[in-house]
N, CA, C and O atoms as CSV, one atom per row, in Angstrom:
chain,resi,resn,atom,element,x,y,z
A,1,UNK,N,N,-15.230,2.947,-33.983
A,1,UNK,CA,C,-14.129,3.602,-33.324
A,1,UNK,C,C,-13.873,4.940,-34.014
A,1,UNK,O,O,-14.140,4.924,-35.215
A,2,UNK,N,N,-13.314,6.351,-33.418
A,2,UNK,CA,C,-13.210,7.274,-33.362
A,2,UNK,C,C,-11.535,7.423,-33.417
A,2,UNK,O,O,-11.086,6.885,-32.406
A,3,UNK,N,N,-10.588,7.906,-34.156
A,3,UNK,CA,C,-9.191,8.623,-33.867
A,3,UNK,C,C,-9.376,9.781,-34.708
A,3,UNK,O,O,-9.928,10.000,-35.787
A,4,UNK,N,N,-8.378,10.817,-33.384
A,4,UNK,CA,C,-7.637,11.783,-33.935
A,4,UNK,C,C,-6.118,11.633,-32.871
A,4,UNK,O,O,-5.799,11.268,-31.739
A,5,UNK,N,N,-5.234,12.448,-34.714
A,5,UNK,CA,C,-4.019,12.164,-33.613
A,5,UNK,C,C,-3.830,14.647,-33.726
A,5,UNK,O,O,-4.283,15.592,-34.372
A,6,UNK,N,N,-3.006,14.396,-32.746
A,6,UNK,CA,C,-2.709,16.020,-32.079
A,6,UNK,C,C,-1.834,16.229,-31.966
A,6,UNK,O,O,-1.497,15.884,-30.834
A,7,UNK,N,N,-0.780,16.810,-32.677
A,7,UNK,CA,C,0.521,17.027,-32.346
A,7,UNK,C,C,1.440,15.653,-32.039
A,7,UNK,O,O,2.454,15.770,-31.351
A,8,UNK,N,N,1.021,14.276,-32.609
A,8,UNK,CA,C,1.797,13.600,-31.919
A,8,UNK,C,C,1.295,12.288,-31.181
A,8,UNK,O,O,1.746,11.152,-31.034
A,9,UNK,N,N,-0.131,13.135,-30.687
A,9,UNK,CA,C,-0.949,12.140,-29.791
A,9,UNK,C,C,-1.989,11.778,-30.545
A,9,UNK,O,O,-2.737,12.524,-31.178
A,10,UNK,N,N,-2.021,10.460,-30.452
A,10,UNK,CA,C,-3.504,9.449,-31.189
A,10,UNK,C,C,-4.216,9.051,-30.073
A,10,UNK,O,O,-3.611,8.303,-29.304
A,11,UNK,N,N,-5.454,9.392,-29.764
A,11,UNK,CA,C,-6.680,9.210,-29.424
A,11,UNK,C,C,-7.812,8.344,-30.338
A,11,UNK,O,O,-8.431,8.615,-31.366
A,12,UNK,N,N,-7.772,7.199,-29.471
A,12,UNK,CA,C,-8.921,6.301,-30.082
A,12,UNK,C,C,-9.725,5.883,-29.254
A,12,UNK,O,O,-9.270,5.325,-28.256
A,13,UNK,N,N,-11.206,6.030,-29.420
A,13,UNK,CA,C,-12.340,5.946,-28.873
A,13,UNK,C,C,-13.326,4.885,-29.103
A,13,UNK,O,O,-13.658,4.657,-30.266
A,14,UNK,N,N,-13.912,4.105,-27.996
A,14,UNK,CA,C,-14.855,3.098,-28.592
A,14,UNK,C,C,-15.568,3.401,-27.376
A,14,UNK,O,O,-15.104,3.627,-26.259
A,15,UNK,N,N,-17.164,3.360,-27.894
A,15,UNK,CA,C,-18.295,2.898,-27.166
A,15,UNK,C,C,-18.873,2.013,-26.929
A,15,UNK,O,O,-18.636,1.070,-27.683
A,16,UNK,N,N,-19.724,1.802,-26.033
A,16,UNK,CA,C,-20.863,0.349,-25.938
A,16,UNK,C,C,-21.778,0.954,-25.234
A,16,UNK,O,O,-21.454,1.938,-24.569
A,17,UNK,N,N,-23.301,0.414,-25.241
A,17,UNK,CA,C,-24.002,0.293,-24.804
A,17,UNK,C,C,-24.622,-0.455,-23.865
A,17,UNK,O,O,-25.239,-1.316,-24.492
A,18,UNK,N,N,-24.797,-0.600,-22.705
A,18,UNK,CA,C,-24.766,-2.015,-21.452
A,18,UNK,C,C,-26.607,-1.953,-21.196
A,18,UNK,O,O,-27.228,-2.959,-20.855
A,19,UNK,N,N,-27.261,-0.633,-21.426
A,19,UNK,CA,C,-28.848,-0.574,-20.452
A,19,UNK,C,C,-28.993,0.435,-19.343
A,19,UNK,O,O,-28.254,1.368,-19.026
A,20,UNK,N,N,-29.873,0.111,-18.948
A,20,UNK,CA,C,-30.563,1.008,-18.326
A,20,UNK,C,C,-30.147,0.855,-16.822
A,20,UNK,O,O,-29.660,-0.215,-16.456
A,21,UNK,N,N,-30.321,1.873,-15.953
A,21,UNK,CA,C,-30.572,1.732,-15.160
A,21,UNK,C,C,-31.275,3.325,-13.971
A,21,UNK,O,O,-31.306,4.419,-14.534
A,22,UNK,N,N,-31.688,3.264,-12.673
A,22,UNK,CA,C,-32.214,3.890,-12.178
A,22,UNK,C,C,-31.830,4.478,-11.307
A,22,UNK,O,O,-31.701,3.663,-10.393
A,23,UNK,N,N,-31.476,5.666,-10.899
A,23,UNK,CA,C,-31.252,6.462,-9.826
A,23,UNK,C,C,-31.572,8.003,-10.095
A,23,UNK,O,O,-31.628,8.837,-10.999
A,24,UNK,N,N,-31.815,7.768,-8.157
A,24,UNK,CA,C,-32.677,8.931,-7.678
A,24,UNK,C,C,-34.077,8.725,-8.993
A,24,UNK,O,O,-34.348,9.629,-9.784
A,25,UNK,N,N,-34.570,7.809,-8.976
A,25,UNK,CA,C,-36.077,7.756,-9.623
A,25,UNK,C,C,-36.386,8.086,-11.194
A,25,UNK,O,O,-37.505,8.249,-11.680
A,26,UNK,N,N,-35.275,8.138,-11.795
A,26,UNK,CA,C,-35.025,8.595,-13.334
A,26,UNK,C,C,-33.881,7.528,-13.573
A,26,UNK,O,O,-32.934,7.078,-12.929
A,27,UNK,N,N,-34.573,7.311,-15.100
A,27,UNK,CA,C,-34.316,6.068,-15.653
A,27,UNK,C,C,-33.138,6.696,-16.457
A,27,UNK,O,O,-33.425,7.689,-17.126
A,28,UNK,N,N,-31.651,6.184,-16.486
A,28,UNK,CA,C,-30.780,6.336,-17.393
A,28,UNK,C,C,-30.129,5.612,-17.962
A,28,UNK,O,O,-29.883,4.592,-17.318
A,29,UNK,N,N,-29.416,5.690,-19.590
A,29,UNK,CA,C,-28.894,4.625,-20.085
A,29,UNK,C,C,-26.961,5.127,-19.966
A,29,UNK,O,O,-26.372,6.208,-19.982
A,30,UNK,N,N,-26.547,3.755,-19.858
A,30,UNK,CA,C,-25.760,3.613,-19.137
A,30,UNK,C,C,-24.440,3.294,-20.406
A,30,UNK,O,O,-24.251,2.130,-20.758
A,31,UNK,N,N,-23.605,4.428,-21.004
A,31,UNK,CA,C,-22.676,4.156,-21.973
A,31,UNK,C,C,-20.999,4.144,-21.560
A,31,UNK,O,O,-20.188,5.064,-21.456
A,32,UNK,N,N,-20.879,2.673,-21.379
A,32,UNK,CA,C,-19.411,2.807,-21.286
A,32,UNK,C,C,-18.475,3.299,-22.587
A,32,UNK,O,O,-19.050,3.541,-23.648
A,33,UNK,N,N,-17.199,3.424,-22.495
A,33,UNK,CA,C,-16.316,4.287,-23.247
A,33,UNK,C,C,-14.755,3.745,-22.824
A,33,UNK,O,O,-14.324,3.804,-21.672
A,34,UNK,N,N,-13.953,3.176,-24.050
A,34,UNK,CA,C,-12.854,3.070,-24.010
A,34,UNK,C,C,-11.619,3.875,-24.449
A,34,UNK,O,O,-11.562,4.297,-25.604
A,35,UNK,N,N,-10.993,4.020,-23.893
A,35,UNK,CA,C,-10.114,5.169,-24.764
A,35,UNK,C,C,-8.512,4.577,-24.550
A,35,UNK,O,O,-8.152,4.007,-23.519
A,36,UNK,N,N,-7.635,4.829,-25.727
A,36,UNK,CA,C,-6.271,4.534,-26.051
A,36,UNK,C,C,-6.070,5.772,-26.389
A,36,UNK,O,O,-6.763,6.603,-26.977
A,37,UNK,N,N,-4.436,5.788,-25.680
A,37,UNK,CA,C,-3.522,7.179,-26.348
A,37,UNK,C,C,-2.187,7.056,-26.165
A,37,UNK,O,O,-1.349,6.959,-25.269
A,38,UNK,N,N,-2.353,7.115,-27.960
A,38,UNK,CA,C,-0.325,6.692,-27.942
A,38,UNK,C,C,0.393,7.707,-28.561
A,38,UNK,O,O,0.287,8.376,-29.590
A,39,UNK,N,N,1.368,7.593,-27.357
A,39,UNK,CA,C,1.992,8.793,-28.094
A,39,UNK,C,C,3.010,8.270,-29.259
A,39,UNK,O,O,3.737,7.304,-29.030
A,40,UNK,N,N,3.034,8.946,-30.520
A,40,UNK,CA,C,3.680,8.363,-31.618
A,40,UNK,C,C,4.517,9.429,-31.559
A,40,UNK,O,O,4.987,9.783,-32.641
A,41,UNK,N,N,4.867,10.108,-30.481
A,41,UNK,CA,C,6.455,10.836,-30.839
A,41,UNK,C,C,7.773,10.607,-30.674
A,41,UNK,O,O,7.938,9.390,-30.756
A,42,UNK,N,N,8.881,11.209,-30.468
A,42,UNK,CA,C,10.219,10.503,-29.927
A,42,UNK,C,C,10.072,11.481,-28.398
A,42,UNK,O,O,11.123,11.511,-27.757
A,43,UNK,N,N,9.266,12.013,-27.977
A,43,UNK,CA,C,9.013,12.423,-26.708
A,43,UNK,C,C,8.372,11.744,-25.399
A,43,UNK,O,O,7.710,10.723,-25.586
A,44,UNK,N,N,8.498,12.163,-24.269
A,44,UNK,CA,C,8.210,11.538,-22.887
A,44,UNK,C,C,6.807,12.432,-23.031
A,44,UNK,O,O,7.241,13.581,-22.952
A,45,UNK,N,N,5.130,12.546,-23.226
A,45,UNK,CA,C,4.401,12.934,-22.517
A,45,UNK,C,C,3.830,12.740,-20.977
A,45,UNK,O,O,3.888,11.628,-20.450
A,46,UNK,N,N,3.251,13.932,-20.254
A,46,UNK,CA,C,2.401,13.412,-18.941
A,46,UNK,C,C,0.711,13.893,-19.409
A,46,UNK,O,O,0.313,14.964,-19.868
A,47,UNK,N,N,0.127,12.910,-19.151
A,47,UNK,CA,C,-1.067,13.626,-19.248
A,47,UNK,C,C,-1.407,14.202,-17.955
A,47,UNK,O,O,-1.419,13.524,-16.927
A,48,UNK,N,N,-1.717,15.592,-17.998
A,48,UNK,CA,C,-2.228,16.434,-16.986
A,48,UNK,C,C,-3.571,16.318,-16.250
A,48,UNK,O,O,-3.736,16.228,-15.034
A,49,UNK,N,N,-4.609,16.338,-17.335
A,49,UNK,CA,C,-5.733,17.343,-17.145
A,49,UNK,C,C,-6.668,16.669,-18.299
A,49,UNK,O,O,-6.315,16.111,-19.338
A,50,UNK,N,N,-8.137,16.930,-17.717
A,50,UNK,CA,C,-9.154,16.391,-19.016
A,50,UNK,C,C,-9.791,17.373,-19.102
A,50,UNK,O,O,-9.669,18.266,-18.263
A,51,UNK,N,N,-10.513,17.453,-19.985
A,51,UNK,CA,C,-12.489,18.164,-20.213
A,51,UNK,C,C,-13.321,17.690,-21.282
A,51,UNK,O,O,-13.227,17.699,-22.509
A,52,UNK,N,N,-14.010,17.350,-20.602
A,52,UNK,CA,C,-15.142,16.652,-21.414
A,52,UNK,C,C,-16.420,17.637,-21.676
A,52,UNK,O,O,-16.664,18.683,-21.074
A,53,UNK,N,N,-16.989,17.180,-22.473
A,53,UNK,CA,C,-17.957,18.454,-22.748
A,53,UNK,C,C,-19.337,16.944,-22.959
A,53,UNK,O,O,-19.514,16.424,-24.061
A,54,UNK,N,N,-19.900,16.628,-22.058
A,54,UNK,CA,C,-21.593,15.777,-22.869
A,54,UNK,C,C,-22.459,16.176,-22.956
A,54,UNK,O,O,-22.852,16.770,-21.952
A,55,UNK,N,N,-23.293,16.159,-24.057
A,55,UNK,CA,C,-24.335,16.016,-24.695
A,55,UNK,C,C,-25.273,15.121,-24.377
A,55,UNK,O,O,-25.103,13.902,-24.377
A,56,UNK,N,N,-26.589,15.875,-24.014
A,56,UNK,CA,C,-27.519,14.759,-23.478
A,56,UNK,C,C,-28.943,15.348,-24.326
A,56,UNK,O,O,-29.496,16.311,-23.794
A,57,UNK,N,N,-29.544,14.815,-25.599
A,57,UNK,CA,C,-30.785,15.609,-26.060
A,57,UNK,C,C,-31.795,15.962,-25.415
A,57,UNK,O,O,-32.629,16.766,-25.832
A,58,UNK,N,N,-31.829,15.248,-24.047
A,58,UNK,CA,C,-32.956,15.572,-23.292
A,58,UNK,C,C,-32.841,16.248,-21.595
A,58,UNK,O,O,-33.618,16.368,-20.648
A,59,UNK,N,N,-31.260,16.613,-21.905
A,59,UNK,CA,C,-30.962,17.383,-20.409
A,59,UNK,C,C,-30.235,18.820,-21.193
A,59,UNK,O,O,-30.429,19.290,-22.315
A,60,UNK,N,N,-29.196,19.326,-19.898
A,60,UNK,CA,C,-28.383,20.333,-20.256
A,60,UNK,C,C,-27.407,19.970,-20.716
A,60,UNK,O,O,-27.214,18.764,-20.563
A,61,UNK,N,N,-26.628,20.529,-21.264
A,61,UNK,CA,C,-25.135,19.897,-21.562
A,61,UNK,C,C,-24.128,19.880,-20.378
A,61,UNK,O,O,-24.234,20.851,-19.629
A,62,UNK,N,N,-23.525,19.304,-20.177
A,62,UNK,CA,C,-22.003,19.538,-19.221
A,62,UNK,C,C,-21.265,19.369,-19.280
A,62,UNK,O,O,-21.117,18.375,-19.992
A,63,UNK,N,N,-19.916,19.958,-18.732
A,63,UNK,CA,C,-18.646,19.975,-18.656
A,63,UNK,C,C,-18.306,19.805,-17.541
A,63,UNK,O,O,-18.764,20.364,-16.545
A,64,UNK,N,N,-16.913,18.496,-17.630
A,64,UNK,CA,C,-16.064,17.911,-16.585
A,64,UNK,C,C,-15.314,18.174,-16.820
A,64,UNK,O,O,-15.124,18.044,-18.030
A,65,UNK,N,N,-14.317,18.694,-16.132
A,65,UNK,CA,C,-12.963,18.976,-15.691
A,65,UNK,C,C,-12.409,18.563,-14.875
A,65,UNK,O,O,-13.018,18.446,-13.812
A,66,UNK,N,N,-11.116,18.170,-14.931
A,66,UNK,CA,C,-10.278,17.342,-13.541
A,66,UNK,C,C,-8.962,16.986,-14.174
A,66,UNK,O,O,-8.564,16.934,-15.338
A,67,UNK,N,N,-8.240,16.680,-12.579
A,67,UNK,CA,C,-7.118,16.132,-13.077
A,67,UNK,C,C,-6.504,15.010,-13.730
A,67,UNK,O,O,-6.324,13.971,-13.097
A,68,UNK,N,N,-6.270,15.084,-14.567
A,68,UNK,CA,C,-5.851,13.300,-14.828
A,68,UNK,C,C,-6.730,12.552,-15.160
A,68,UNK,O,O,-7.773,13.200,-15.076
A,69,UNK,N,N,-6.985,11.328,-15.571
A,69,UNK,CA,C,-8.007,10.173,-16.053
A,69,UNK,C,C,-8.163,8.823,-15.071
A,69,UNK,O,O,-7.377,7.878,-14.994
A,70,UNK,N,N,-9.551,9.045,-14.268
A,70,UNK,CA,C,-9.740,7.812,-13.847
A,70,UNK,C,C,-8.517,7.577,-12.331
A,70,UNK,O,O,-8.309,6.531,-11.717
A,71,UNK,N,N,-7.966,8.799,-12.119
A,71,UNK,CA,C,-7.098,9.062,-10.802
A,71,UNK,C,C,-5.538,8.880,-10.704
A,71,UNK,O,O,-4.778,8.783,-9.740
A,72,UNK,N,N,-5.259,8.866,-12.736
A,72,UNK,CA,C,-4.057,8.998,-12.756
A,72,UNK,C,C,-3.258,10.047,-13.837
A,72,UNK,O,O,-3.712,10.501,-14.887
A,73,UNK,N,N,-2.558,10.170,-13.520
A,73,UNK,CA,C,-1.769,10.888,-14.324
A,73,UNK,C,C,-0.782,10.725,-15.429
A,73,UNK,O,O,0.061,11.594,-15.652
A,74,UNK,N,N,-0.903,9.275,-16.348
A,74,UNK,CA,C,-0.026,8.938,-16.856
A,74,UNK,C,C,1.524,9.345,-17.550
A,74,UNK,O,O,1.554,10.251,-18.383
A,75,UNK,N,N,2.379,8.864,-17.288
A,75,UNK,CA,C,3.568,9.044,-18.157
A,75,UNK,C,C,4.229,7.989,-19.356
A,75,UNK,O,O,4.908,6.965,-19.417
A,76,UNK,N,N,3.362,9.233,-20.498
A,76,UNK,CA,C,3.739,8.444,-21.955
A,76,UNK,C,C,5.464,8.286,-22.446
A,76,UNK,O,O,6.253,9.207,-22.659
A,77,UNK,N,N,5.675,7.030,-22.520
A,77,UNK,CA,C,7.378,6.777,-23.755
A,77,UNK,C,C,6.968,6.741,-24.581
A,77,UNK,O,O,5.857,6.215,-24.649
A,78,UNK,N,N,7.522,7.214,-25.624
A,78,UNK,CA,C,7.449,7.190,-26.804
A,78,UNK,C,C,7.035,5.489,-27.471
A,78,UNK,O,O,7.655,4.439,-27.302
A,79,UNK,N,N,5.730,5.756,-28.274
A,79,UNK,CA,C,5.320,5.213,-28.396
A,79,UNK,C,C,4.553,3.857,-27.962
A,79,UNK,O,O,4.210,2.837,-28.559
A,80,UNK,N,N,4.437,4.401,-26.458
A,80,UNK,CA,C,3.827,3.920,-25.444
A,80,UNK,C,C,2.424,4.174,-25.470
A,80,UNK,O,O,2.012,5.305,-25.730
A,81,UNK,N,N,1.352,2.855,-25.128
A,81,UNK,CA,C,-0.004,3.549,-25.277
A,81,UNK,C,C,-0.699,3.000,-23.842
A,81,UNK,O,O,-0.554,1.868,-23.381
A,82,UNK,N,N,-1.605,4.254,-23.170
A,82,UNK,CA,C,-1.967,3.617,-22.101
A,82,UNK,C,C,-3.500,4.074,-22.825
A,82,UNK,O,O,-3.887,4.928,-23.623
A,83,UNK,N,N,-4.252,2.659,-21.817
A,83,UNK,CA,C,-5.779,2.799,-22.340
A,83,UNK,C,C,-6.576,2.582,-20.736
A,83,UNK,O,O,-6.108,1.999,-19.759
A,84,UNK,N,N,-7.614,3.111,-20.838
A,84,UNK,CA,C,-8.493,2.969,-19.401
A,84,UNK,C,C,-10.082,3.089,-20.059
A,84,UNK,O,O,-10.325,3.434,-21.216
A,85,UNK,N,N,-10.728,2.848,-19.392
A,85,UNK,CA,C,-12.430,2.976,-19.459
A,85,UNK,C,C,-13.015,3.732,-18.392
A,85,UNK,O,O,-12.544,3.924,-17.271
A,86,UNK,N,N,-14.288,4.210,-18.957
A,86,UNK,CA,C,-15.306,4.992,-17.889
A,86,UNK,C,C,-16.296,4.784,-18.496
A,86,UNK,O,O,-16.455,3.874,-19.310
A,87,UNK,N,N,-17.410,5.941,-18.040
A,87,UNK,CA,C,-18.723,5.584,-18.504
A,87,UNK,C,C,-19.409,7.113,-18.448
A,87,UNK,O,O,-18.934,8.165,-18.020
A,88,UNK,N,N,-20.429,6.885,-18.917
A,88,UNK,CA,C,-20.967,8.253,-19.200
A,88,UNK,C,C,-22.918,7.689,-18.794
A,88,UNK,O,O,-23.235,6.595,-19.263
A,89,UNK,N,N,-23.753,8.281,-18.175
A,89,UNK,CA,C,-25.271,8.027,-17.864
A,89,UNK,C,C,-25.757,9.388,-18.590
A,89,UNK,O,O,-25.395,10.531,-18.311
A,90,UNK,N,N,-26.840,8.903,-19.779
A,90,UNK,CA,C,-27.759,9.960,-19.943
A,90,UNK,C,C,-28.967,9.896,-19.740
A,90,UNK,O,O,-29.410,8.767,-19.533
A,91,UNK,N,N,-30.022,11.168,-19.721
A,91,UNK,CA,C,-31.504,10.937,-19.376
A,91,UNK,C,C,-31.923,10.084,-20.612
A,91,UNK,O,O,-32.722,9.151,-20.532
A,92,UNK,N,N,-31.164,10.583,-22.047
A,92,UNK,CA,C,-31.636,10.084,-23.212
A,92,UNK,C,C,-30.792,9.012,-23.862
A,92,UNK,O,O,-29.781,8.543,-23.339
A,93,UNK,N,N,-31.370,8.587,-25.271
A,93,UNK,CA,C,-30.849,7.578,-25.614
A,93,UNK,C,C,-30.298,7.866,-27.060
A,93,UNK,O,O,-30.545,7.186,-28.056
A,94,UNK,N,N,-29.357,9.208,-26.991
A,94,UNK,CA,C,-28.746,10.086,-27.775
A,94,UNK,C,C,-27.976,11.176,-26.990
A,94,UNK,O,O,-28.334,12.098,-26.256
A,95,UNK,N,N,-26.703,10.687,-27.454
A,95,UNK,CA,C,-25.852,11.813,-27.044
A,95,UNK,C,C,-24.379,12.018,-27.578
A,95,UNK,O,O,-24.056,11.694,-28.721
A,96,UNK,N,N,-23.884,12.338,-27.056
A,96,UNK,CA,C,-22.641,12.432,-27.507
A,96,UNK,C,C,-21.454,12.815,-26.656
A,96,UNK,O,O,-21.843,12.906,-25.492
A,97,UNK,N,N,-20.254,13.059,-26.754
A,97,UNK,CA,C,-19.048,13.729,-25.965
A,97,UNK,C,C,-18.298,13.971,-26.792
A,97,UNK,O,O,-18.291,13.583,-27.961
A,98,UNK,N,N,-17.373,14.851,-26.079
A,98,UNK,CA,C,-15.974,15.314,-26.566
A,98,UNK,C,C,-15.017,16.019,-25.652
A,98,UNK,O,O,-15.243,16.155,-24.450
A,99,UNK,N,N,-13.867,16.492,-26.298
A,99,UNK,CA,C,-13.293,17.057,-24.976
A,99,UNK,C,C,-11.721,17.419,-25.540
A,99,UNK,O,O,-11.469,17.825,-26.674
A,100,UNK,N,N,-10.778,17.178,-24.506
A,100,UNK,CA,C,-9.354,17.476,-24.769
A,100,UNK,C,C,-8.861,16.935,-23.368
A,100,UNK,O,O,-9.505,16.871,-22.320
A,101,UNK,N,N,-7.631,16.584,-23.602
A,101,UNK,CA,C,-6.598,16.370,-22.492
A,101,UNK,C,C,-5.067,17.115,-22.405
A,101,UNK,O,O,-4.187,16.688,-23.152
A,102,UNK,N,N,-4.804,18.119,-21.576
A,102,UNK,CA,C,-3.628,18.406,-21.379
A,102,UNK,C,C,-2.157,17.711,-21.092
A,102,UNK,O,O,-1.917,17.131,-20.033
A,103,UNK,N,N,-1.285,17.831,-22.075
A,103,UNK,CA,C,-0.226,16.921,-22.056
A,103,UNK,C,C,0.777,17.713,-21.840
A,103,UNK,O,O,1.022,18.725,-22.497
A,104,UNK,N,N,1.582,17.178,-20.649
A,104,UNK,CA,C,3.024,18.506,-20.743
A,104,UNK,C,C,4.257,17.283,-21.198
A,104,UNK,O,O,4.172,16.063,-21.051
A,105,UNK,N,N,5.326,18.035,-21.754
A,105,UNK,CA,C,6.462,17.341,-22.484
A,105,UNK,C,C,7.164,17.327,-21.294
A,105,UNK,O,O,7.579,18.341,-20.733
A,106,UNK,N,N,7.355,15.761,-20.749
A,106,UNK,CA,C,8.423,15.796,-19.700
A,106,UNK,C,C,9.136,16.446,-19.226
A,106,UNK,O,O,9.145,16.864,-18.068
A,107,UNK,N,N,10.232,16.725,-20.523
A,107,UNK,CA,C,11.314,17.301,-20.095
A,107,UNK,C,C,10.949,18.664,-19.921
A,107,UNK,O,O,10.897,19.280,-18.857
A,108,UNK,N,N,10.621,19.211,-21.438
A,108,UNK,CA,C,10.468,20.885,-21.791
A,108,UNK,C,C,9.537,21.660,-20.688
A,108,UNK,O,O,9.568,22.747,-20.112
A,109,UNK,N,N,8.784,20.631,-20.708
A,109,UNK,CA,C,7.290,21.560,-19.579
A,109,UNK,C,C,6.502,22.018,-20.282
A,109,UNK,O,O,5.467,22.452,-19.778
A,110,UNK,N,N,6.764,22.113,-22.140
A,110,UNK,CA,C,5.579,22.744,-22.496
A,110,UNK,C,C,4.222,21.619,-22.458
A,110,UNK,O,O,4.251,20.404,-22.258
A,111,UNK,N,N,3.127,22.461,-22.713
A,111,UNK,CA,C,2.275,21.866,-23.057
A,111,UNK,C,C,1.090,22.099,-23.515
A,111,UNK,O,O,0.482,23.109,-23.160
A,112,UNK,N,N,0.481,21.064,-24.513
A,112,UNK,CA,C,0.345,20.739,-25.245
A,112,UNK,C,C,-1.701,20.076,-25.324
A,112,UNK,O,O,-1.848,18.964,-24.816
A,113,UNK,N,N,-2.572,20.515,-25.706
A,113,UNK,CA,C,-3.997,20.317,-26.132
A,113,UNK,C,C,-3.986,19.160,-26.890
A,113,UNK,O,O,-3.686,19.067,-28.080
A,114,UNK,N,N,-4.281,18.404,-26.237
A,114,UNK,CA,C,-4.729,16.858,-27.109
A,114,UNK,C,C,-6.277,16.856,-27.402
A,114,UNK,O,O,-7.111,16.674,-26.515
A,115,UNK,N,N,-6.556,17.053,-28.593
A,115,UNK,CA,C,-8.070,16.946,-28.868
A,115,UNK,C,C,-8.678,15.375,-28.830
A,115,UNK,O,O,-8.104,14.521,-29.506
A,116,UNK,N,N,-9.866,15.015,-28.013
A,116,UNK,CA,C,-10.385,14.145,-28.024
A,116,UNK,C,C,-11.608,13.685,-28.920
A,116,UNK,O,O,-12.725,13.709,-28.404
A,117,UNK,N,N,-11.494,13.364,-29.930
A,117,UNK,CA,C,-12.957,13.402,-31.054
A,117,UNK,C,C,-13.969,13.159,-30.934
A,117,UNK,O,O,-14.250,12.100,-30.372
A,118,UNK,N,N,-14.898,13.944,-31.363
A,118,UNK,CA,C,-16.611,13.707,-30.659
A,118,UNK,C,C,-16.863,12.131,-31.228
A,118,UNK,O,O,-16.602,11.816,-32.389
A,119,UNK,N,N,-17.355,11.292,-30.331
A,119,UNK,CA,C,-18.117,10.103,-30.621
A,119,UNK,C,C,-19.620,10.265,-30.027
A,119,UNK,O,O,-19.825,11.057,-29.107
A,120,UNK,N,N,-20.592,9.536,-30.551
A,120,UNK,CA,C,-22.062,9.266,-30.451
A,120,UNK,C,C,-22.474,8.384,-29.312
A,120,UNK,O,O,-22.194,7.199,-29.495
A,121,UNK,N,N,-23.037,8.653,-28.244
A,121,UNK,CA,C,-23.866,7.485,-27.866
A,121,UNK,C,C,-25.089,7.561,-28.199
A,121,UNK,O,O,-25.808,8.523,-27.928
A,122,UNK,N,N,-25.514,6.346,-28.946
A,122,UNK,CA,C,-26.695,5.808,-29.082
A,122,UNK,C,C,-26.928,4.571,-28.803
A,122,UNK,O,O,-26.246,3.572,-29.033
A,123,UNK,N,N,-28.264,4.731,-28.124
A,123,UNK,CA,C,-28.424,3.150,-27.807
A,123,UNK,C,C,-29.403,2.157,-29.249
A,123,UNK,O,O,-30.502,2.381,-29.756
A,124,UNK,N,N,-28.203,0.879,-29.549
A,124,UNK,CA,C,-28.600,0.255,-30.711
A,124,UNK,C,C,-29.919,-0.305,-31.439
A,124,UNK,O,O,-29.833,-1.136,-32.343
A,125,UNK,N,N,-31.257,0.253,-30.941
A,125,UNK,CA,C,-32.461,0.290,-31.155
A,125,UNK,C,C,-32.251,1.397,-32.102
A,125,UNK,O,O,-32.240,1.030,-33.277
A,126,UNK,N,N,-32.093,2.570,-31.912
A,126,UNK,CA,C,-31.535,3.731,-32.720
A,126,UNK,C,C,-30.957,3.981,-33.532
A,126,UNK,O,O,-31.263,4.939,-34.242
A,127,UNK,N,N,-29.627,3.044,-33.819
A,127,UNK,CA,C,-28.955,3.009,-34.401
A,127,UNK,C,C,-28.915,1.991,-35.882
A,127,UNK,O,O,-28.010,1.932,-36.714
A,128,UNK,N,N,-30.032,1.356,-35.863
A,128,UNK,CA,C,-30.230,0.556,-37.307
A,128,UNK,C,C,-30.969,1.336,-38.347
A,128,UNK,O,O,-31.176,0.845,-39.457
């Protein structure tokens, strides 16, 4: 597992590895990803906005952008933690991510860069 906390916000990250699979005729491995984020402030966050940045050793890199996580927009209480999963497919069996999530303060409106910490996918042949 992976944390950073940001102003407030703790981000914790876990991976797994599930296998392979095939589309459009190229073989990819298939890394799910859990993520928790609590806000440890005496504030109301919303999470806005993501970007992910992946790493693939044997493609290009890319960046996702969008609203919200997984089609929502959560609203953090203080010391409230919401967690969701996704997944990430690479050509290779090395990679990595990272990213940030935009958080605005309920009330104030400001807001606020939540850094998301680079974690590794590797698939566990690799990894011993």
């Amino acid at each position: 597992m992976v944390e950073q906390i940001t102003k407030g916000i703790k981000i914790s990250v876990t991976t797994k590895y599930i296998g392979t699979s095939l589309k459009n005729n190229k073989l990819f491995h298939i890394f799910p990803y859990f993520i928790n984020i609590k806000n440890t402030t005496s504030e109301v966050f919303q999470l806005k906005n993501r970007c992910w940045k992946i790493y693939d050793s044997l493609n290009h890199n890319e960046i996702v952008k969008g609203e919200g996580v997984v089609g929502q927009t959560p609203i953090l209480q203080p010391n409230e933690i919401y967690s969701y999963s996704s997944g990430c497919f690479l050509e290779s069996t090395i990679g990595a991510m990272k990213g940030y999530y935009t958080m605005e303060n309920y009330h104030s409106k400001e807001q606020i860069k939540v850094i998301i910490p680079t974690f590794q996918l590797i698939t566990p042949i690799l990894s011993n």
